[in-house]
C-alpha beads as a LAMMPS data file, in Angstrom:
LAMMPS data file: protein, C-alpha beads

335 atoms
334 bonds

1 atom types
1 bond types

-500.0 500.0 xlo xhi
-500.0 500.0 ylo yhi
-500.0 500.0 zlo zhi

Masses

1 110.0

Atoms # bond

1 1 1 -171.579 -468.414 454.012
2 1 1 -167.623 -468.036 453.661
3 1 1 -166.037 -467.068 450.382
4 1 1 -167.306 -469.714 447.820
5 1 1 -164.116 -471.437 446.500
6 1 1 -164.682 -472.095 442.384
7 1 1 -162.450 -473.800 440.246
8 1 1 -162.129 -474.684 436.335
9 1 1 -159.684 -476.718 434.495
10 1 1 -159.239 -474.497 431.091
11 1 1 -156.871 -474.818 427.957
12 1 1 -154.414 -472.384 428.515
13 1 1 -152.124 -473.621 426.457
14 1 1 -152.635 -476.614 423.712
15 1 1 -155.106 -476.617 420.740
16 1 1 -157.906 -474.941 422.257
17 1 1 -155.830 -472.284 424.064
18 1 1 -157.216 -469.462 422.113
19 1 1 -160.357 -469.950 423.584
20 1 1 -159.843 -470.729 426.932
21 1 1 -157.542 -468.045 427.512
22 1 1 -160.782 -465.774 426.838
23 1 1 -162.919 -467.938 429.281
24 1 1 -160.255 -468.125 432.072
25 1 1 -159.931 -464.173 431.313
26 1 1 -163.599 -464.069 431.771
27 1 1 -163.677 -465.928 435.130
28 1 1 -161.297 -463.083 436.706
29 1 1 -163.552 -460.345 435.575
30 1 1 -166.251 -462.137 437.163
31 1 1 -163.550 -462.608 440.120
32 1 1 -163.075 -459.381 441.120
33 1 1 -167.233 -458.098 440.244
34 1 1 -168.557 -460.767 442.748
35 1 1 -165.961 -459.721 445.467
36 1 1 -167.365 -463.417 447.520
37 1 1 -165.142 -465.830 445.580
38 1 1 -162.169 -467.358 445.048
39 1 1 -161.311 -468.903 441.388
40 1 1 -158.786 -471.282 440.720
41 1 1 -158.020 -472.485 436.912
42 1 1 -155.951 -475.045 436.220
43 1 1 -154.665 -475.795 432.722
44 1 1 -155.723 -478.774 431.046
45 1 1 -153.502 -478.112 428.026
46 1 1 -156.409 -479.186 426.037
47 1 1 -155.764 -483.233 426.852
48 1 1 -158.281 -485.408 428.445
49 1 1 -155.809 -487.320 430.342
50 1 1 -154.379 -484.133 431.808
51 1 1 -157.788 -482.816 432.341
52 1 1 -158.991 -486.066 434.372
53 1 1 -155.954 -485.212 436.601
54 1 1 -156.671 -481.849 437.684
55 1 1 -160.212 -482.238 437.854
56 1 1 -160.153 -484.271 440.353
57 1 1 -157.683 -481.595 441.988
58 1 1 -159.808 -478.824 441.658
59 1 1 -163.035 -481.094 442.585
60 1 1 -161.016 -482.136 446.073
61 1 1 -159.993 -478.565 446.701
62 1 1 -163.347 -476.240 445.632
63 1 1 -166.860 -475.799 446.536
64 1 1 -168.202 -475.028 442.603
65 1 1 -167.021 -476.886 439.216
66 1 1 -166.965 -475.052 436.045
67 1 1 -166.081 -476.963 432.680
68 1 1 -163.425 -476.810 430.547
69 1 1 -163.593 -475.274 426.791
70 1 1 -164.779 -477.588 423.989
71 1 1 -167.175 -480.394 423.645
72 1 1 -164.548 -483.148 423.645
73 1 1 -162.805 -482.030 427.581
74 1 1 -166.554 -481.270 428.643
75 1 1 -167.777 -484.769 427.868
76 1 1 -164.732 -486.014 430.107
77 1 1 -165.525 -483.517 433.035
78 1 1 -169.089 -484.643 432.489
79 1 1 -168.127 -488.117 433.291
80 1 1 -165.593 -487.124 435.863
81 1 1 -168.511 -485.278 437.620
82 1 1 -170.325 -488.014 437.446
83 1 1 -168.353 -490.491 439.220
84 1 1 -167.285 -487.865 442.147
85 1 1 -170.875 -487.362 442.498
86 1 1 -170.059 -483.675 441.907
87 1 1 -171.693 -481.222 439.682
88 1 1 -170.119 -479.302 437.245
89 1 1 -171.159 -476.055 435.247
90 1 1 -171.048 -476.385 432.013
91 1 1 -169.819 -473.656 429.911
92 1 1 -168.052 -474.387 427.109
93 1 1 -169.668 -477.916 425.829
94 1 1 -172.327 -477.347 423.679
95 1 1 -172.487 -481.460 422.207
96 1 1 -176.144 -482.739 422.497
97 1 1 -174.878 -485.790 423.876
98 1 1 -172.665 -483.894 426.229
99 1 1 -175.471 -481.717 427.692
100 1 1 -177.826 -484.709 428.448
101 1 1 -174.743 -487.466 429.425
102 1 1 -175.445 -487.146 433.478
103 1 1 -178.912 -485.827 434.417
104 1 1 -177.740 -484.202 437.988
105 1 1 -174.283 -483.578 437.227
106 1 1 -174.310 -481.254 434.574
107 1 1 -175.695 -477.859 433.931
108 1 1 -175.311 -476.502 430.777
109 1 1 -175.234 -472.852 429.478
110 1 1 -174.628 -472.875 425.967
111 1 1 -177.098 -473.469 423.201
112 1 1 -176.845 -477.415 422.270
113 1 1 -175.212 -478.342 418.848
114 1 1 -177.884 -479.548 416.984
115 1 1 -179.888 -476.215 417.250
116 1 1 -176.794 -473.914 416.239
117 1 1 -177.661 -474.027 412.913
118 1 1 -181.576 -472.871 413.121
119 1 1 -180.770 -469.252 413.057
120 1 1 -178.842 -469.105 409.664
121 1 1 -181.194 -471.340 408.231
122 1 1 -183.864 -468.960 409.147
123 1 1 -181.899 -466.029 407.897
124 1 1 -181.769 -468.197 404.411
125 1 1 -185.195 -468.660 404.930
126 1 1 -186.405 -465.201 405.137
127 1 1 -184.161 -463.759 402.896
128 1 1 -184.411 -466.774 399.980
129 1 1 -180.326 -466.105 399.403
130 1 1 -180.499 -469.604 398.071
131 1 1 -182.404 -472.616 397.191
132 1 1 -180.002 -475.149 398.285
133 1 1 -177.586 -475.959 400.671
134 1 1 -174.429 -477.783 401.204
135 1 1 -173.691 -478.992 405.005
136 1 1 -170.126 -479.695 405.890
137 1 1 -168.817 -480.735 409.135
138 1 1 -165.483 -481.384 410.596
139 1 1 -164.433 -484.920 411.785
140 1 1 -166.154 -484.449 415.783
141 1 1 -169.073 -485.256 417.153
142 1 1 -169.475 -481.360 417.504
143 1 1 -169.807 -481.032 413.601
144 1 1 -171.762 -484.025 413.260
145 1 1 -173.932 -482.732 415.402
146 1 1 -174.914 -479.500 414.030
147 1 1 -174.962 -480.798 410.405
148 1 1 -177.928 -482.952 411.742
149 1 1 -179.454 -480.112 413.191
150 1 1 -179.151 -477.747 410.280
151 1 1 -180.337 -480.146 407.695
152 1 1 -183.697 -480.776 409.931
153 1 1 -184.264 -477.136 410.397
154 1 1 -183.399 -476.655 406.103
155 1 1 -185.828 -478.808 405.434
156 1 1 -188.489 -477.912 408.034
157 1 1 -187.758 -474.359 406.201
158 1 1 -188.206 -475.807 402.656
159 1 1 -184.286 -475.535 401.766
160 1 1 -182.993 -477.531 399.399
161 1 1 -180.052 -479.733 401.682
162 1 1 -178.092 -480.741 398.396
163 1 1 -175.401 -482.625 400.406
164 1 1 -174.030 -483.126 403.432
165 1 1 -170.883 -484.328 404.681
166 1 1 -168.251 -482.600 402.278
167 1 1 -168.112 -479.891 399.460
168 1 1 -169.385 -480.718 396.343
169 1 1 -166.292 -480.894 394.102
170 1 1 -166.585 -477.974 391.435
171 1 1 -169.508 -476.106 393.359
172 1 1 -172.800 -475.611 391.801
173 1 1 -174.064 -472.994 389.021
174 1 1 -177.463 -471.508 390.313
175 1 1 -176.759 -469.749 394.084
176 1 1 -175.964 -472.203 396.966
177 1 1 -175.517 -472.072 400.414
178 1 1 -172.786 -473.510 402.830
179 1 1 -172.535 -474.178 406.271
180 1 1 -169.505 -475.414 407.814
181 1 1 -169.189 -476.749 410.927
182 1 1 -165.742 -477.997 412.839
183 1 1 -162.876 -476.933 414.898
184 1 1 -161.832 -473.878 414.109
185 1 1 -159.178 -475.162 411.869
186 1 1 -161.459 -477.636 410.009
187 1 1 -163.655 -474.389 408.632
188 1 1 -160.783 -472.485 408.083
189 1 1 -159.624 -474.841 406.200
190 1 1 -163.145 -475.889 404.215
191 1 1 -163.627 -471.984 403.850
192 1 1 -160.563 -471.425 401.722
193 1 1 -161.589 -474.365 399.995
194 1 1 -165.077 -473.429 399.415
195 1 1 -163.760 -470.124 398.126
196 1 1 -161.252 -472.063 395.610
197 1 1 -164.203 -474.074 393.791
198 1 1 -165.065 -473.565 390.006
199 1 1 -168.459 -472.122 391.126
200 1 1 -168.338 -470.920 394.758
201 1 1 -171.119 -470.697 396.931
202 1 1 -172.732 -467.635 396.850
203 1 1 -174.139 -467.353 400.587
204 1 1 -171.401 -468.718 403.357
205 1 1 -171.409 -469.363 406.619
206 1 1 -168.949 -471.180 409.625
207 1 1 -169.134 -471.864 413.144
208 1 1 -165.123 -470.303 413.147
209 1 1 -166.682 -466.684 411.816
210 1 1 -168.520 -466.355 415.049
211 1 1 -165.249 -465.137 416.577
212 1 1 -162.980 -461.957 415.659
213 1 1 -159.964 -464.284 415.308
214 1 1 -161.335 -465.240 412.081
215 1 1 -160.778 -462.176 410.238
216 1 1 -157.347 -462.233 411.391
217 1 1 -156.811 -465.743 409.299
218 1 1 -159.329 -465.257 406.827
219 1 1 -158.351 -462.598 403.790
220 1 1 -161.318 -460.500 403.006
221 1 1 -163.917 -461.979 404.739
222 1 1 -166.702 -459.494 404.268
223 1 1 -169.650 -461.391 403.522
224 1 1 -169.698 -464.295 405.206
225 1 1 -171.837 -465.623 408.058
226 1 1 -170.320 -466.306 411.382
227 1 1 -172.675 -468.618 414.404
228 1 1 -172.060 -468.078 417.753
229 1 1 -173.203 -468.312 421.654
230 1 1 -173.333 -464.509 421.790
231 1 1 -172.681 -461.530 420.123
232 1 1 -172.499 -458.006 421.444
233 1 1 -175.636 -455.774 421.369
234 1 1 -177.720 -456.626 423.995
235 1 1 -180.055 -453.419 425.383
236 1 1 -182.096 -455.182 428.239
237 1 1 -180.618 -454.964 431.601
238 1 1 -180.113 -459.075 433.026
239 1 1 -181.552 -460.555 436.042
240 1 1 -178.319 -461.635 437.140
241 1 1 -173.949 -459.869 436.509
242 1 1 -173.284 -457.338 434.779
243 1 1 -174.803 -455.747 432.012
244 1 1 -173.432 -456.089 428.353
245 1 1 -171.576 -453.295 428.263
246 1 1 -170.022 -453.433 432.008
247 1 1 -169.083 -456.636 431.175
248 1 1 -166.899 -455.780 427.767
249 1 1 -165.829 -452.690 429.169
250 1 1 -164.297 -454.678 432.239
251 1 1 -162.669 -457.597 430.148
252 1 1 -161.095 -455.295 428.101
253 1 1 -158.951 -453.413 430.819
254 1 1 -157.869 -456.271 431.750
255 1 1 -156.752 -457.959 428.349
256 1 1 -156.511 -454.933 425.921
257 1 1 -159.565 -456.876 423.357
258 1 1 -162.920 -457.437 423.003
259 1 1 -164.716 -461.007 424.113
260 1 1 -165.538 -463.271 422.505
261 1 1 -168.369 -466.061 423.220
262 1 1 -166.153 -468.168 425.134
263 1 1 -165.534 -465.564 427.125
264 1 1 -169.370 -464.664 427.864
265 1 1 -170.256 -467.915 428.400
266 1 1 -167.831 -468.695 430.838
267 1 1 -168.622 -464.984 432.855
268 1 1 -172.450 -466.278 432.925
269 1 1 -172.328 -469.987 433.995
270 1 1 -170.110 -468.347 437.248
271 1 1 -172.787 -465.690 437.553
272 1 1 -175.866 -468.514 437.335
273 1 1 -173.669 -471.160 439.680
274 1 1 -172.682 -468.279 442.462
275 1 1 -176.763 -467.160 442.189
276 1 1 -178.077 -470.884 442.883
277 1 1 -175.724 -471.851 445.472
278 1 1 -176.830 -468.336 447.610
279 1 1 -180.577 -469.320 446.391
280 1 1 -179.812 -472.965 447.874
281 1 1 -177.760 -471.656 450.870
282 1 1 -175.533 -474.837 450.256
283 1 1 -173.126 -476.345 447.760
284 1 1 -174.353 -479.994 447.898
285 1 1 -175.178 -481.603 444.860
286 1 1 -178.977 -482.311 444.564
287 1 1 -179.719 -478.770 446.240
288 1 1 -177.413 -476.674 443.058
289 1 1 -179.200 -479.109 440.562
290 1 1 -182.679 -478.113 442.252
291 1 1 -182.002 -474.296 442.339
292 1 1 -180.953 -474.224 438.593
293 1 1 -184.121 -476.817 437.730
294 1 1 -186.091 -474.177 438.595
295 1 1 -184.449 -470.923 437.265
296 1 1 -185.767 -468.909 434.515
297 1 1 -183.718 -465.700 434.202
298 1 1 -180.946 -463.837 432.074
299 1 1 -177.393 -462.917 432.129
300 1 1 -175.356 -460.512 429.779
301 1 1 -175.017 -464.315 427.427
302 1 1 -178.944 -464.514 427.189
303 1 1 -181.681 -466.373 428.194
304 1 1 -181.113 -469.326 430.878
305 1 1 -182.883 -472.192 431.771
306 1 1 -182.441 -476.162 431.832
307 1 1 -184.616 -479.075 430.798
308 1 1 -184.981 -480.329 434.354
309 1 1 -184.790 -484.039 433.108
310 1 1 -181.072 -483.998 431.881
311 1 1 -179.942 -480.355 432.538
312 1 1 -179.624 -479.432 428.395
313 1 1 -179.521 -476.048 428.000
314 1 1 -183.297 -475.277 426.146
315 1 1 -183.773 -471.258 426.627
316 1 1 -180.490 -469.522 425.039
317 1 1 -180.125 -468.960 421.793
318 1 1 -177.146 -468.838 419.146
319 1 1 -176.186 -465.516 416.792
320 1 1 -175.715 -465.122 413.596
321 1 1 -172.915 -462.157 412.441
322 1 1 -172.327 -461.133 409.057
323 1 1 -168.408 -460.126 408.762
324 1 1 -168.254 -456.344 407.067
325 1 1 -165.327 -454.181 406.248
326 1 1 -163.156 -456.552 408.242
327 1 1 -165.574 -456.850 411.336
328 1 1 -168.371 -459.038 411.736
329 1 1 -172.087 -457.224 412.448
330 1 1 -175.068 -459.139 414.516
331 1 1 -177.719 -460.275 411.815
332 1 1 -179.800 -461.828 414.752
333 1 1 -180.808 -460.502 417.783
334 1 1 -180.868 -463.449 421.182
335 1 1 -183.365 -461.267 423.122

Bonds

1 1 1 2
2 1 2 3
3 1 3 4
4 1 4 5
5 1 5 6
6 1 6 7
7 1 7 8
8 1 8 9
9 1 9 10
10 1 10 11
11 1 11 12
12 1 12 13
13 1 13 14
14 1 14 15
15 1 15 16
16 1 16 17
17 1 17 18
18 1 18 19
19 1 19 20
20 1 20 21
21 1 21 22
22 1 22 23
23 1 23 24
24 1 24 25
25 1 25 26
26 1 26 27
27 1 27 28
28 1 28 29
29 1 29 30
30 1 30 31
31 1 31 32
32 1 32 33
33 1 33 34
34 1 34 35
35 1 35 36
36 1 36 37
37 1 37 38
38 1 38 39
39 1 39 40
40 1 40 41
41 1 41 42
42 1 42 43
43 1 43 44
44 1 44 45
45 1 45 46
46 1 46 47
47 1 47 48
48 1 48 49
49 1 49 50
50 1 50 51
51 1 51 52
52 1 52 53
53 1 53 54
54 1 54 55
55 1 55 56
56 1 56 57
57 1 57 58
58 1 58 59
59 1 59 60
60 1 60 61
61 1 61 62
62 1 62 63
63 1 63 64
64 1 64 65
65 1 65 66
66 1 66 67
67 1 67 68
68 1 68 69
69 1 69 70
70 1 70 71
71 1 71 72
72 1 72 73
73 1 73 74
74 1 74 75
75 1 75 76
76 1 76 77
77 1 77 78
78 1 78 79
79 1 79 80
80 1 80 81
81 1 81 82
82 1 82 83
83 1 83 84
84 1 84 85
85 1 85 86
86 1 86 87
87 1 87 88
88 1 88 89
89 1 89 90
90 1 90 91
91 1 91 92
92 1 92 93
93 1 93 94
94 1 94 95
95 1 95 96
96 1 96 97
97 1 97 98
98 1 98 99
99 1 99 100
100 1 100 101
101 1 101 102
102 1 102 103
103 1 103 104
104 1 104 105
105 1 105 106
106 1 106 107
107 1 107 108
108 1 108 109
109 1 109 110
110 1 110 111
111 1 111 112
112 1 112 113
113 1 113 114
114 1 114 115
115 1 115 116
116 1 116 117
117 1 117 118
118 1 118 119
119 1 119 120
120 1 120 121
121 1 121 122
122 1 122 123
123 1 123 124
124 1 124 125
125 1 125 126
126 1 126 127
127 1 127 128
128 1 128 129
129 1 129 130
130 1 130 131
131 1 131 132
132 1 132 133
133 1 133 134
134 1 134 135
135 1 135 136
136 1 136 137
137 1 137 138
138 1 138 139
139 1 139 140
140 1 140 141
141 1 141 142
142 1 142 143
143 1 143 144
144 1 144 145
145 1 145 146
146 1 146 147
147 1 147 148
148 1 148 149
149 1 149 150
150 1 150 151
151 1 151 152
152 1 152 153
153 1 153 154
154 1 154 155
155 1 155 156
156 1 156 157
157 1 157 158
158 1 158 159
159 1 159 160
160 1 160 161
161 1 161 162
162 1 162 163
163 1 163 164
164 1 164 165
165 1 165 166
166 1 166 167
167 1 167 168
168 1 168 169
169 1 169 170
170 1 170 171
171 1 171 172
172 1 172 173
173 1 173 174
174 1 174 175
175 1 175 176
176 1 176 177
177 1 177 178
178 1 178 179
179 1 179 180
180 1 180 181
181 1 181 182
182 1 182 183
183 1 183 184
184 1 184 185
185 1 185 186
186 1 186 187
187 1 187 188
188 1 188 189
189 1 189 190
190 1 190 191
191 1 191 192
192 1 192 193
193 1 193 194
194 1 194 195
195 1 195 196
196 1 196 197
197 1 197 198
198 1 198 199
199 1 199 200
200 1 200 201
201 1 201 202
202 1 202 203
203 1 203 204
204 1 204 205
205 1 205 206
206 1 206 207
207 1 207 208
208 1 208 209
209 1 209 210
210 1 210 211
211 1 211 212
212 1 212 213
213 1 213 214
214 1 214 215
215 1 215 216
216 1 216 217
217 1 217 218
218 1 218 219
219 1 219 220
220 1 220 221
221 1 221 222
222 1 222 223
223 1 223 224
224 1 224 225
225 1 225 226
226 1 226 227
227 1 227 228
228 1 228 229
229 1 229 230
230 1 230 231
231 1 231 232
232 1 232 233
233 1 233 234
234 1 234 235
235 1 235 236
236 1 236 237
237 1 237 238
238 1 238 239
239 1 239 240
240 1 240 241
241 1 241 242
242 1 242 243
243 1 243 244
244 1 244 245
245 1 245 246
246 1 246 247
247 1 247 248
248 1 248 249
249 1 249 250
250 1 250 251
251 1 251 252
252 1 252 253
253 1 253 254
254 1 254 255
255 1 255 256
256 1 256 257
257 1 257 258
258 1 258 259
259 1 259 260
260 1 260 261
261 1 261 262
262 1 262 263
263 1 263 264
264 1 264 265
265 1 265 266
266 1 266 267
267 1 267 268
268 1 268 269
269 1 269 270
270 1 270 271
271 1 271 272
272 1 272 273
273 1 273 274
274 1 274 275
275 1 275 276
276 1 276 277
277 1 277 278
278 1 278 279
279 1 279 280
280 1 280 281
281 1 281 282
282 1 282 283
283 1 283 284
284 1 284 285
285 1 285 286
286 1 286 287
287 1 287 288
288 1 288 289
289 1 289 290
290 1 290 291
291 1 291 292
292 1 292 293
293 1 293 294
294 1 294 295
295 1 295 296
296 1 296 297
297 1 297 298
298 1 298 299
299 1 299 300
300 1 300 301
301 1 301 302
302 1 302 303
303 1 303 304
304 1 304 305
305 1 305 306
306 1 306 307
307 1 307 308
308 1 308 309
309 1 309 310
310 1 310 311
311 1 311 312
312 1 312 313
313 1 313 314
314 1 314 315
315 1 315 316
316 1 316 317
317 1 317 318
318 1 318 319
319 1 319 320
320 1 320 321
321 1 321 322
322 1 322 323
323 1 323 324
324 1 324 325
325 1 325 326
326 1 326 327
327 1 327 328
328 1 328 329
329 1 329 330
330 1 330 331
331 1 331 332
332 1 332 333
333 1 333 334
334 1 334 335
């Protein structure tokens, strides 16, 4: 087979540049480890419109799709993919709805929304840091759906769900719980606010904590809970890439930081596309979707594997951190 051609459309620049300058980071890493390929990103500035134009580019000009960051791009590519009778990796869309959209056409890597909550809710669970819990979410479908997922899971745990929606307005007296769940901005934002009330909660957690960038934003933010794709501390070699440890130590030569998930997530859906088009010994379509129906196997990002009836991601698992002397610290462990 000649040197497999890949391409991804990726915010560069626009509101979610600051993570798809990790991912597109991530992709060149993975670049210049597989030695076979050839990756082309073009930036989608973080606009649908824009992003329906170059997709269709980089779907004329390459032999494998990857997404673009964020749920709200990844539903368009989804669509896009779709209706070019293409197939596109999916890396940085983690929307239920997303994941399941075009059985065929999308393969998704990333834990799905509704289950990012479960592992904080177990940590509440097996610590009993509270007996209730407030659920906020940001204005997107994203938040939406993990505030349904979290309040099943609190409830399945025998957590209190108090509210969900928005904070309560001066807090509560006896400890409570909040998760927060939005664009990074939005739990910024509700963070600060959370922190402001009359009685604040005394166990926090956000989706935006998951990420280092949040200390830099955040004052202080020991103690609270960050979720996330994947967080560093992996032991177990992978079936497929690089290890943990070659991986971080590669991405930071060439960008002078440390990853975050966006970044891993993006490395491993190239890793799991490149291994199922050499397992199908084609690019087409229906052979890829065949080869990653049946895979069961791990990458430096976890555990993979696909519902083979819609292509939702059903084997990974998200991380909890817990952010300590102005770093965060896995609480969880994926595998």
């Amino acid at each position: 087979m000649s040197r497999l051609r890949v391409g991804a459309c990726l915010s560069l620049t626009g509101r979610y540049a600051r993570f798809g300058r990790q991912a597109a980071a991530a992709l060149r890493v993975w670049e210049a480890f597989d030695g076979g390929v050839d990756v082309r990103i073009d930036d989608d500035r973080g606009d649908r419109e824009r992003l329906r134009t170059t997709f269709r580019d980089i779907a004329a000009g390459c032999d494998v799709l990857l997404g673009p960051y964020s749920t709200d791009l990844m539903r368009a590519a989804g669509d896009l993919a779709a209706d070019l009778d293409r197939l596109v990796w999916n890396h940085g869309g983690s929307g239920d709805d997303v994941q399941t959209a075009h059985p065929g056409h999308v393969v998704s890597v990333p834990t799905p929304a509704s289950r990012y909550g479960d592992p904080f809710v177990r940590h509440l669970a097996d610590t009993d840091a509270c007996a209730r819990l407030w659920i906020v979410h940001g204005k997107g479908r994203f938040g939406r759906q993990v505030a349904r997922g979290a309040e099943a899971a609190a409830r399945t745990a025998r957590i209190g769900v108090a509210g969900v929606g928005r904070l309560p307005e001066q807090g509560e007296p006896a400890p409570w719980g909040l998760l927060c769940a939005g664009s990074f901005d939005e739990d910024v934002q509700t963070v600060r606010a959370a922190r402001r009330l009359h009685d604040p909660p005394t166990t926090l957690c956000a989706v935006a904590a998951g990420v280092r960038e949040f200390g830099d934003v955040i004052d202080d933010p020991r103690g609270i809970y960050g979720v996330g794709q994947w967080f560093p501390g992996r032991t177990r070699t992978p079936d497929l890439g690089l290890g943990e440890r070659a991986f971080i130590e590669a991405y930071r030569k060439r960008t002078g930081a440390a990853p975050d998930y966006p970044a891993a997530q993006a490395f491993a859906a190239a890793v799991i596309a490149a291994h199922c088009v050499h397992a199908a010994g084609t690019t087409r379509r229906r052979a890829l979707w065949a080869a990653a129906s049946h895979l069961r196997a791990t990458t430096m990002f976890g555990d993979f594997a696909i519902a083979p009836a819609t292509g939702a991601q059903i084997a990974h698992k998200a991380a909890v951190v817990r952010w300590t002397s102005g770093w965060p610290q896995a609480v969880t462990r994926q595998w």
